[in-house]
C-alpha positions, 0 to 999 in steps of 0.5 A: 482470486486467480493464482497467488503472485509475489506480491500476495505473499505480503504479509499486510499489517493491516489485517487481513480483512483490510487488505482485501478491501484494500485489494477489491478497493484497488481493482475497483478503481483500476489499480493492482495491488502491490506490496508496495501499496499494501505497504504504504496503506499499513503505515498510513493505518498505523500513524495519528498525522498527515505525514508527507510523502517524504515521510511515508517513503522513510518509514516504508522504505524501512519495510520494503527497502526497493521502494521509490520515493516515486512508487510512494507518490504513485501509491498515495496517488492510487489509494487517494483515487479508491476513496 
């Protein structure tokens, strides 16, 4: 897929088959993958609830302490769109 970037050094708990239908979902859809995506796609894989967004940016923020609370908002709004 092209040369390695920062944000392919992400170590995705998802596993690795998901994160490459996380990454092909994303492009399909017209988005890049980040780690930040990669990192709120995770948690969401991880929890049995609907967390808020407020929620999903405390617990990824745990992860990724750069993210914003709007990165977050721009992430859901990405994987909402992959379906």
């Amino acid at each position: 897929m092209g040369t390695p970037s920062s944000n392919d050094q992400f170590d995705c708990e998802a596993g690795e088959s998901a994160c490459e239908q996380l990454r092909a979902a994303l492009e399909s859809a017209g988005w890049r993958y980040t780690k930040q995506r990669a990192a709120v796609y995770a948690y969401l894989r991880k929890v049995n609830s609907h967390p808020s967004a407020e929620h999903v940016y405390s617990a990824v923020k745990q992860k990724v302490p750069s993210i914003s609370l709007a990165t977050v908002y721009k992430a859901l709004e990405a994987l909402v769109s992959c379906n």
